[in-house]
C-alpha positions in Angstrom: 24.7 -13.1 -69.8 20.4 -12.7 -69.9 19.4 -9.8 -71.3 17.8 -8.0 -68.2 21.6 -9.2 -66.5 23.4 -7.1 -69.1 20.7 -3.9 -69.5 21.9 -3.8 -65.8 25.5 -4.1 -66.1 25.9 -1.0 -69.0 23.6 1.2 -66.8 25.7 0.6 -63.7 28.6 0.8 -65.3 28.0 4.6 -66.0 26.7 5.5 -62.8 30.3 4.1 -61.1 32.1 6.1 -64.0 29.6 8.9 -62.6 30.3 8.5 -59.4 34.7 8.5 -59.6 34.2 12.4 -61.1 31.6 13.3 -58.1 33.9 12.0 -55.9 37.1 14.0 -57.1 35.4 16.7 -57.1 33.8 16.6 -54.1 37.5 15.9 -52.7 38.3 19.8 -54.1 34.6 21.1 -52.8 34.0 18.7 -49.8 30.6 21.5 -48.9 28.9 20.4 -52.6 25.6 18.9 -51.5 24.0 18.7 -54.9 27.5 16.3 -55.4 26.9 14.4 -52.2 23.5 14.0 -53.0 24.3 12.4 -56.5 26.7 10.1 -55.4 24.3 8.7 -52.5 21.7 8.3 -55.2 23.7 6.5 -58.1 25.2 4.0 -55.2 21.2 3.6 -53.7 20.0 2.6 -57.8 23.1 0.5 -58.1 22.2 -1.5 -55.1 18.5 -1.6 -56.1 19.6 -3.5 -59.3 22.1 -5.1 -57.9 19.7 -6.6 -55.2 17.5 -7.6 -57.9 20.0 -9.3 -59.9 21.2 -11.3 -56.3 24.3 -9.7 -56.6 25.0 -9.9 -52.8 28.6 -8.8 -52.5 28.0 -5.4 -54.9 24.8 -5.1 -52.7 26.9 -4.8 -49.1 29.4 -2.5 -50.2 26.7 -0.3 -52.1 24.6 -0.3 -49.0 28.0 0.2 -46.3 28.8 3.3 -49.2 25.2 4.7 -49.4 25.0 4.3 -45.5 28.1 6.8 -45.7 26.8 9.7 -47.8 23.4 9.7 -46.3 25.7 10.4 -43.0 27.8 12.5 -45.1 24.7 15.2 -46.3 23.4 15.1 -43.3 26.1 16.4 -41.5 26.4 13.5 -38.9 30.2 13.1 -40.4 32.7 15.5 -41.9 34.0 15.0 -45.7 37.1 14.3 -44.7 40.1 12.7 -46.9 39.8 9.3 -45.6 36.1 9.2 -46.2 36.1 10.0 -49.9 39.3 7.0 -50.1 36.8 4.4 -48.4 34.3 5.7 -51.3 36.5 5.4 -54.1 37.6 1.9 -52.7 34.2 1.1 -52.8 33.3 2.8 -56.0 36.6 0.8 -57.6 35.3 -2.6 -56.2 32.0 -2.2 -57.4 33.5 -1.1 -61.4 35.4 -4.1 -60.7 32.6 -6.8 -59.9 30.4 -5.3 -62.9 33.9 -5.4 -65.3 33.8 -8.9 -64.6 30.1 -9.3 -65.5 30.5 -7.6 -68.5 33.5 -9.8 -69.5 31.1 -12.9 -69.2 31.9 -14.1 -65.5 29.2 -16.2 -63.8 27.4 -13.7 -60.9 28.2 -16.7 -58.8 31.8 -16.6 -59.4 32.1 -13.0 -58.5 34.6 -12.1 -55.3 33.1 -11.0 -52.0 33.4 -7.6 -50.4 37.2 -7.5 -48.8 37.3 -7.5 -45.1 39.8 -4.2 -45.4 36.9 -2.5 -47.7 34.1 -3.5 -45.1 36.3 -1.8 -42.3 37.3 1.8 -44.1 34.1 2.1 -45.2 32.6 1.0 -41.2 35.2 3.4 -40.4 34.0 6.2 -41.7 30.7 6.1 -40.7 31.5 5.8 -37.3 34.0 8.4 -37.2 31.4 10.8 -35.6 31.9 8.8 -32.0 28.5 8.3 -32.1 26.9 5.3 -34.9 23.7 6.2 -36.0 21.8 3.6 -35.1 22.8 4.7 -31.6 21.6 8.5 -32.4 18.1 7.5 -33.5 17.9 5.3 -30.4 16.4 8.1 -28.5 13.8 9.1 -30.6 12.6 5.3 -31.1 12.2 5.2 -27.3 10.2 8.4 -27.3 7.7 7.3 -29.3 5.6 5.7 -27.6 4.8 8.7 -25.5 4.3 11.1 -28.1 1.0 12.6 -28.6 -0.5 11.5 -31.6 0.4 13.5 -34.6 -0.8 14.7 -38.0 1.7 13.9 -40.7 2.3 15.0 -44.1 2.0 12.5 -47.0 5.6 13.4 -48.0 7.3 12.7 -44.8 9.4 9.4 -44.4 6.8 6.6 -43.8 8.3 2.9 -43.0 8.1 0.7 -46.1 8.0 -2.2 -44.5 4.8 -3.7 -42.0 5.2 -6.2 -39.6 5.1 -9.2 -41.8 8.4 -7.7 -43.0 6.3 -7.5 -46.4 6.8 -4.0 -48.8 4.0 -1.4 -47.8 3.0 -0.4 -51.2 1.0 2.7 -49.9 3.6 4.2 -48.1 6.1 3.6 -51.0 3.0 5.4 -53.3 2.4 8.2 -50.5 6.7 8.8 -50.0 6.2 9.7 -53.5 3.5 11.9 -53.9 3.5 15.5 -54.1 2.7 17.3 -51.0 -1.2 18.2 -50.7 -2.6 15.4 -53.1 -3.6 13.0 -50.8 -5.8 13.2 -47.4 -2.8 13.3 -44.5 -3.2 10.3 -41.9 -3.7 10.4 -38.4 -1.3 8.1 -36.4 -2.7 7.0 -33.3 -0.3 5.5 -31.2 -2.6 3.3 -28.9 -5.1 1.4 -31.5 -5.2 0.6 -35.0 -6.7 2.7 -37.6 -10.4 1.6 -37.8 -11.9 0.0 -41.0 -13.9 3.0 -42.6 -10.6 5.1 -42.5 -8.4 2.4 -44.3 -11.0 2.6 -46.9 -11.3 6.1 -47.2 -8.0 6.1 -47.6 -7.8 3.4 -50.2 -10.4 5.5 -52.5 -8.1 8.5 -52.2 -5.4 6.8 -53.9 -7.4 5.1 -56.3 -8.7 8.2 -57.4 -6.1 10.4 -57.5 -3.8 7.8 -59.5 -6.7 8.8 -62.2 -6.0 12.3 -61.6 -3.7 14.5 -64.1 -2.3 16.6 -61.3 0.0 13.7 -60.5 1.2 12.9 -64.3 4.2 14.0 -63.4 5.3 11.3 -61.3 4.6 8.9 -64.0 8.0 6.8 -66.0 9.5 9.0 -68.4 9.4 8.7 -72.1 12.6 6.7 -73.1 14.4 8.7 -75.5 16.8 6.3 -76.6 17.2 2.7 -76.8 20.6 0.6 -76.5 21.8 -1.1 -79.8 24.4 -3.3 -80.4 27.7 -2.5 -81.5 28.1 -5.0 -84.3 24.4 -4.8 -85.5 25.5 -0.8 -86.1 28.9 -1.5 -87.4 26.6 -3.9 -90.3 24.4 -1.1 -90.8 27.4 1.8 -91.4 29.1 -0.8 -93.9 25.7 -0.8 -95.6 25.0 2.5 -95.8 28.5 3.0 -97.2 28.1 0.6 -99.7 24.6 1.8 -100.5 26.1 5.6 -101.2 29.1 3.6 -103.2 26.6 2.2 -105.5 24.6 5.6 -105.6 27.8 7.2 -106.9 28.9 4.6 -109.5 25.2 4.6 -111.3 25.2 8.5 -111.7 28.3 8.3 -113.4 26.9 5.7 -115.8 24.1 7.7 -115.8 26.0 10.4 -116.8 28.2 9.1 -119.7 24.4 7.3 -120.7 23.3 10.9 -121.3 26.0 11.0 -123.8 23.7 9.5 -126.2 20.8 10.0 -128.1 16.6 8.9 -126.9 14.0 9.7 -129.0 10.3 8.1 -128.6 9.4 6.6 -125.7 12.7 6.1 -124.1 13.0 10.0 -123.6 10.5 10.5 -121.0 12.1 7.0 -119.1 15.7 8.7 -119.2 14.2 11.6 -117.7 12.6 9.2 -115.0 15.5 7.7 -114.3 17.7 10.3 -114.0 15.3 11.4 -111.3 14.9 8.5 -109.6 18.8 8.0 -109.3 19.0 11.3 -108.2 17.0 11.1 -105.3 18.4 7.5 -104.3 21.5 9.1 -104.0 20.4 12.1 -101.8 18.8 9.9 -99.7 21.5 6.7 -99.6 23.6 9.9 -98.1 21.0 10.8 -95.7 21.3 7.3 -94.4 25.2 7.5 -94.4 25.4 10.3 -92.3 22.3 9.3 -89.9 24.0 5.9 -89.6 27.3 7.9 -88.5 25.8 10.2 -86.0 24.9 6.9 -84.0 28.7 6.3 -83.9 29.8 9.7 -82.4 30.4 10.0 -78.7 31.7 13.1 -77.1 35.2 12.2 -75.5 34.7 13.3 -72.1 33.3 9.4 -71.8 36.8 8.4 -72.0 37.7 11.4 -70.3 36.4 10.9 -67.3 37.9 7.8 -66.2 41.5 9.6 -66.0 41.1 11.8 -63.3 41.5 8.9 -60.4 44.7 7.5 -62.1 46.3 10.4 -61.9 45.4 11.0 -58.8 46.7 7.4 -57.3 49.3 7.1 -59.7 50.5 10.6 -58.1 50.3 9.4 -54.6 51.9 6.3 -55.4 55.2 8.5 -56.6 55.0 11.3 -54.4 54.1 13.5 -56.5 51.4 16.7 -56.4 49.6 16.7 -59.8 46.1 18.7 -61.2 45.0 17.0 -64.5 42.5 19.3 -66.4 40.3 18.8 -68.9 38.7 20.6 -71.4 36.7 19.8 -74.6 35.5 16.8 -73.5 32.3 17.6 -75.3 34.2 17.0 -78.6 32.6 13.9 -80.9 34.8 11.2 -82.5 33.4 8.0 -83.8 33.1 5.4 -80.7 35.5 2.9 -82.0 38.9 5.6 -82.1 36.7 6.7 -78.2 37.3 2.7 -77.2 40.7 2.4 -79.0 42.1 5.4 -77.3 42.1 4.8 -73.7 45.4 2.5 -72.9 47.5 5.0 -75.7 46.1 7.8 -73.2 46.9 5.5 -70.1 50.4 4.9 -71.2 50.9 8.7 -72.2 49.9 10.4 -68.3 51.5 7.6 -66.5 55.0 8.4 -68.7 54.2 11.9 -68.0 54.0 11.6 -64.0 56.9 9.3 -64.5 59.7 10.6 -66.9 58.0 14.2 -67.3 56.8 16.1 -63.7 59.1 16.7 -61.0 58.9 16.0 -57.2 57.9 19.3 -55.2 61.4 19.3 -53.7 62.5 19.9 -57.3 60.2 22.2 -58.7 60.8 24.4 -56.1 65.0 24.5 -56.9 63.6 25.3 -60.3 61.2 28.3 -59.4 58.2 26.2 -60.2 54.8 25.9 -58.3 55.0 22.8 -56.2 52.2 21.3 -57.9 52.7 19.9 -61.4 49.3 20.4 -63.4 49.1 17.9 -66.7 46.3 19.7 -69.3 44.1 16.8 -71.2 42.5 18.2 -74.4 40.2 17.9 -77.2 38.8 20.0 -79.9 37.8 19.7 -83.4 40.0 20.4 -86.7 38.2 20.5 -89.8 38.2 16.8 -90.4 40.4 15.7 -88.0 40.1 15.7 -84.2 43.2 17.4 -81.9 43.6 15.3 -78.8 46.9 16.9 -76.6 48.2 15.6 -73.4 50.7 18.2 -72.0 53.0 19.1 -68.6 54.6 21.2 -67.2 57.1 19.4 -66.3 61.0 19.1 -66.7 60.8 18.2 -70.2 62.9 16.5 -73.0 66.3 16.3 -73.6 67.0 15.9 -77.3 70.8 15.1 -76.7 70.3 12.4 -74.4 67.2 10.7 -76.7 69.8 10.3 -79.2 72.7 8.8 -76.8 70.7 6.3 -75.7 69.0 4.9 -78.8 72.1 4.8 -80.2 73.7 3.2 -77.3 70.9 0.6 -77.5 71.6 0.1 -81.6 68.2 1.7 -82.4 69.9 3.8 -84.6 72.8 4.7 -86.0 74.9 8.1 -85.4 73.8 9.9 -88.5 69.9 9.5 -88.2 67.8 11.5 -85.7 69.6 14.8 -86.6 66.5 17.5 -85.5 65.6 17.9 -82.1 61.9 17.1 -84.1 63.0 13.6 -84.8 65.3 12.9 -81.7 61.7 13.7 -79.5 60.3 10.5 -82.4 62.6 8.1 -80.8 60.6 7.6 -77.8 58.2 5.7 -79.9 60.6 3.3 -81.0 60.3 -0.6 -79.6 62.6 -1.0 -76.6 63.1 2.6 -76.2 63.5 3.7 -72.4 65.3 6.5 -70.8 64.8 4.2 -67.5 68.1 2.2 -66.1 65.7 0.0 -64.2 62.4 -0.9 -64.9 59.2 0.0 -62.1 55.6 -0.8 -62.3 55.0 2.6 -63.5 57.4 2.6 -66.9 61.1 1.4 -68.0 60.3 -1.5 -70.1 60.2 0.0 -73.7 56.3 -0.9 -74.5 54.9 2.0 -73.9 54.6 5.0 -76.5 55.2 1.9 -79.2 52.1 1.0 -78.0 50.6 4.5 -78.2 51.8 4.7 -81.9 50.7 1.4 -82.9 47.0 2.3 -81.5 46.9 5.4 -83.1 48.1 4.6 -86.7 45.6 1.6 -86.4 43.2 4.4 -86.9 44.6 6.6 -89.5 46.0 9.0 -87.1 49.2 10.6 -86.4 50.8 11.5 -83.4 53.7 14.4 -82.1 55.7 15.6 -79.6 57.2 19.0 -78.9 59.1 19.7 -75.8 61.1 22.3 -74.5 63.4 21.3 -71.6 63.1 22.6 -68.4 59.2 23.9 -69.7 57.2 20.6 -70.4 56.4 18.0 -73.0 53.1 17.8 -75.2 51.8 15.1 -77.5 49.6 15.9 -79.9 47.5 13.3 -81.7 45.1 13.8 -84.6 42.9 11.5 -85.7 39.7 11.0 -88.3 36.5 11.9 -86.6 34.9 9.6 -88.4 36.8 5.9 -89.6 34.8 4.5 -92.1 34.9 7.8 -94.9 37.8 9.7 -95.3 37.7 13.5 -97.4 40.6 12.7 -99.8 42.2 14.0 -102.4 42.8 11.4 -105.2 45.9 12.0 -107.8 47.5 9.7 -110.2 50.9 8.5 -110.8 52.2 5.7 -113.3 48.6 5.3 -114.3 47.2 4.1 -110.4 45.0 6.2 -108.6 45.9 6.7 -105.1 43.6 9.5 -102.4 45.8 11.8 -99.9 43.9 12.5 -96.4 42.6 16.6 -97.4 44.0 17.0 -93.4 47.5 16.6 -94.9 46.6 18.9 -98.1 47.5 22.5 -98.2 47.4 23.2 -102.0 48.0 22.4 -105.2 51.4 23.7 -107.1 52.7 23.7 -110.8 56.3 21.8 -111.2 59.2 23.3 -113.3 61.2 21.1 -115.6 63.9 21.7 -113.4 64.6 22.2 -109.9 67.0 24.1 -107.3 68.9 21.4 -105.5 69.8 21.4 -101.9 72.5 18.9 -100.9 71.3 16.5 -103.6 67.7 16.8 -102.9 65.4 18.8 -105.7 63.5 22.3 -103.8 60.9 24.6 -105.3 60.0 27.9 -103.6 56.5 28.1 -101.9 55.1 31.5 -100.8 58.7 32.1 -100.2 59.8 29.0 -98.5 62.5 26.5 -99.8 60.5 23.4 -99.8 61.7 19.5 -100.5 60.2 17.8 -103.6 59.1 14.1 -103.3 58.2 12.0 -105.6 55.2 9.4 -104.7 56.0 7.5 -107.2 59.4 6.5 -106.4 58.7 6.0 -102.6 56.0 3.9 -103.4 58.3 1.8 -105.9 56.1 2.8 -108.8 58.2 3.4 -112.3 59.5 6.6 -113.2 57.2 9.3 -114.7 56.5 12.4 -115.9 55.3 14.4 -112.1 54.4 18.2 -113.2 51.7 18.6 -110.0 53.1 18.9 -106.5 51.0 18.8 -103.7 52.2 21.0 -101.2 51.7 18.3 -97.3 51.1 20.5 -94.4 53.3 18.1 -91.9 56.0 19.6 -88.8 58.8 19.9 -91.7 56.7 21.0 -94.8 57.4 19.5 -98.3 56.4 18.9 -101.9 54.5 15.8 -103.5 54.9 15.5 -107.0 52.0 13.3 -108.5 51.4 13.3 -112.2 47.8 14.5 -112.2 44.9 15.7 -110.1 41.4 13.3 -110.6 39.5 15.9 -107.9 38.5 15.5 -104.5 36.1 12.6 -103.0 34.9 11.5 -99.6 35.8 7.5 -99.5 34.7 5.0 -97.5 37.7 3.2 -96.2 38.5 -0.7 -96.6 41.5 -0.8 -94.0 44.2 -3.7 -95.2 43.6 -6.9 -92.8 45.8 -9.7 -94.9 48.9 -7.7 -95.6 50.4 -4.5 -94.4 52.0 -2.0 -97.3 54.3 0.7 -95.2 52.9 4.0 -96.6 49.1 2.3 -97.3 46.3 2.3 -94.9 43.6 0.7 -96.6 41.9 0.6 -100.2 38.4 2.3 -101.6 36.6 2.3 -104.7 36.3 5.8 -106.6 32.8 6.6 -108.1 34.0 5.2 -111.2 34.3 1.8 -109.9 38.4 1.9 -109.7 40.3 0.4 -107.2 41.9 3.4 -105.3 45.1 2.9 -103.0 44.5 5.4 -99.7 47.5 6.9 -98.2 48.6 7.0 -94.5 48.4 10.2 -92.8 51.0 9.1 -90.1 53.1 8.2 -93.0 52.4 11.4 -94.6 53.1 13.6 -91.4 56.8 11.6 -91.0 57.6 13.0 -94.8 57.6 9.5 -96.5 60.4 8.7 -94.9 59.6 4.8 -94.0 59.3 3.7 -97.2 62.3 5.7 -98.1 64.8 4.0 -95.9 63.1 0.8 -96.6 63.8 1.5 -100.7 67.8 3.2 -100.8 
């Protein structure tokens, strides 16, 4: 794909995002003109590239669509129902031809407009009884007997002359304030003579000198498009550069250690300088370089709101999705990563989770279901929740059926908490039969998978008959964790500070609770863990506990506490450790083994089963 080909692909590919939330919400407000109005001018810039690029298909339904709105705002046709479906179809088809640019298909190889999307969309302009061309028809015939008339420089002025050629005046005058240029006489009955056409022509010249029309000059570009790799190079660098910024001041610091005299006082002093600023500036850099990679999440947001909606007409369902804190930032590669676990997550809950009306209405519930979409920020961590209101879970009936289907055995899955778990195990479906909607088993493994991919975590709490939420938490930023770093048999490993509540003193002996040791915490009876032993290390002498704020609290008994650092992240490619996400190098150079916060969150309890 050229260069100019692609520029036009990303921009278009927003403006049809764009245009799917104008067009749901002018389905709710069908008298929004500033909506109708932006919808008719993203599909009128789409077909202007689009044109330019000979992308002919994209081009008709673009022009069929913007022939719609403009009949749409001006009132010749009514916003009903089956006009905002022929725009969505269209809408759809167009995301759909520039998805397949973007994925490297030939502009020649593209699909043409469906006959089926070529009649709604004919449809629906016509529905007024009377087609516009057959409206102005009048007026064209009138014409010619008119009187001639002064016009305005801003009225509409054809763009095209005889020759079918582009009038580039009338394009110049269309958009030109009011006022700033002489107004032209249109005589019906002879040309305009010689000396006015050059009058006219010295008007424009001048006034394009003239300041009072600055303001229809391009805007300043305020940002430029980079690619993704070439900024995933630069964050590992500035990583790296802050790595190396740490390690020297701490050689610099044990070098202060000793003695200069003479000349090498003055050049410590320098140096100690120098490596100070290096480091406050290789930070700088870190942090610019991560700003690039935040995006709000209402980008993937925003793409939801028609699934739901077909998705609910597809099962007979009536369904409000809303969304709030879509202005939240999380770094663009967890905003990319997150849509199908999302995906999978509203279509189980319009599936499994909300009710037909019929039902809700047995159940003294508002006919319409409403799913709630969420986002907000949590000290490190951002909160993403997907809730219903739906029928919810049945704990009882989780644990019959994954132990029907040998998932488990009889003993495991004891709390409601980790009955609500076992929908994320492979093969798990409460479905008999499978549909195109859900059934097969895929699903929330899928959503699990994506989300521990990422360092995140993800629960469910549900209260039957009252609804079903998922919460997922995740890093807002991928590459540097805030971690705690302890030590145990001699290896340093760093806890996520999201998982960290405090730090506790150990007795030499413990309360035990049906075998397992328990210290008391603020007046809780908490379980003590060892790291060591569920990480296979060898048995040692653990007097810190770290108390891991998780849906069942408990204690982590380390041997010592190094201090707190914010690491950048190595995630493990070759091999996969249950209980490790990735590896990072402390300031002092050591290898340092990072913990998972999923695996955390779950209480250890993988590796656990994996070592008895």
């Amino acid at each position: 794909m050229d260069d100019m080909l692609k520029e036009f692909v990303v921009e278009a590919l927003d403006l049809a995002t764009n245009v799917e939330e104008h067009l749901l919400s002018l389905e709710r407000n069908p008298g929004d003109m500033n909506t109708l109005n932006a919808v008719f001018r993203s599909f009128h810039t789409i077909k202007g590239g689009a044109g330019f690029m000979n992308l002919t298909a994209m081009v008709s339904a673009c022009h069929l669509t913007e022939n719609l709105f403009d009949a749409l705002r001006t009132g010749q046709v009514a916003v009903t129902p089956e006009a905002i479906e022929a725009a969505l179809e269209a809408s759809g088809f167009v995301a759909d031809q520039l998805t397949a640019l973007n994925n490297g298909v030939a502009p020649d190889q593209l699909s043409t407009m469906p006959k089926s999307l070529e009649a709604m969309l004919t449809d629906a302009i016509e529905s007024k009884g009377v087609s516009k061309k057959s409206a102005s028809a009048p007026t064209a015939a009138a014409a010619p007997k008119a009187a001639p008339a002064t016009v305005p420089a801003a009225a509409p002025i054809a763009t095209q002359n005889q020759d079918g050629n582009i009038d580039w005046e009338a394009y110049y005058r269309a958009v030109t304030p009011p006022g700033t240029l002489p107004e032209v006489v249109l005589e019906t009955y002879e040309a305009p003579q010689p000396a006015n056409i050059r009058e006219e022509n010295e008007a424009v010249k001048s006034s394009l000198s003239n300041a009072d029309i600055k303001q229809n000059a391009p805007a300043k570009e305020e940002s430029i498009r980079i690619d993704a790799v070439k900024l995933n190079v630069l964050l590992e660098v500035a990583g790296e550069s802050v790595q190396a910024a740490n390690q020297a001041a701490v050689l610099l610091e044990k070098l202060g250690q000793f003695k200069f005299d003479g000349q090498a006082a003055p050049l410590m002093s320098a140096l100690t300088e120098t490596l100070t600023r290096a480091s406050r500036y290789s930070t700088e850099l870190q942090r610019a370089t991560l700003a690039t990679r935040m995006q709000p999440v209402g980008r993937l947001f925003q793409k939801f709101p028609r699934l739901v909606r077909e998705l609910a007409r597809d099962l007979g369902k009536d369904v409000d999705l809303n969304i709030t804190g879509a202005e939240t930032e999380v770094d663009r590669v967890v905003v990319d990563s997150l849509y199908d676990p999302l995906v999978h997550m509203l279509r189980n809950a319009l599936d499994h989770g909300i009710e037909t009306s019929q039902e809700r209405l047995i159940t003294n519930k508002s006919p319409r279901a409403t799913i709630s979409l969420k986002a907000w920020q949590e000290a490190s961590s951002v909160m993403i929740e997907v809730s219903d209101d739906g029928k919810g879970m049945d704990a009882q009936r989780l644990r019959d059926k994954a132990i029907s289907k040998g998932l488990i055995n009889s003993h495991d899955a004891r709390t409601d908490d980790e009955a609500f778990q076992l929908v994320f195990l492979p093969g798990f479906s409460t479905k008999e039969v499978a549909s195109s909607v859900s059934g097969r088993g895929v699903g929330m493994d899928v959503v699990k998978t994506a989300v521990e991919r990422h360092r995140g975590a993800i629960r469910i709490a549900s209260e039957l008959g009252k609804g079903t939420t998922f919460l997922i938490r995740l890093p807002i930023e991928l590459s540097i964790v805030p971690t705690m770093v302890v030590r145990t048999d001699g290896a340093s490993l760093a806890l996520p500070m999201a998982t960290v509540q405090r730090v506790v003193e150990l007795p030499e002996t413990f309360e035990s609770v049906g075998g397992q040791p328990v210290l008391r915490d603020l007046g809780r009876p908490l379980p003590v863990k060892s790291l060591g032993k569920i990480l296979g290390y060898s048995p040692s002498s653990e007097r810190v506990g770290i108390v891991i704020a998780a849906p069942n609290p408990y204690i982590l008994s380390v041997d010592s506490v190094d201090g707190t650092a914010d690491l950048v992240i190595k995630p493990l490619t070759c091999i996969s450790t249950p209980g490790i996400t990735g590896t990072a190098r402390s300031a002092e150079g050591e290898l340092v083994l990072v913990i998972s916060l999923s695996f955390l969150i779950d209480g250890c309890k993988v590796r656990e089963l994996m070592t008895s």
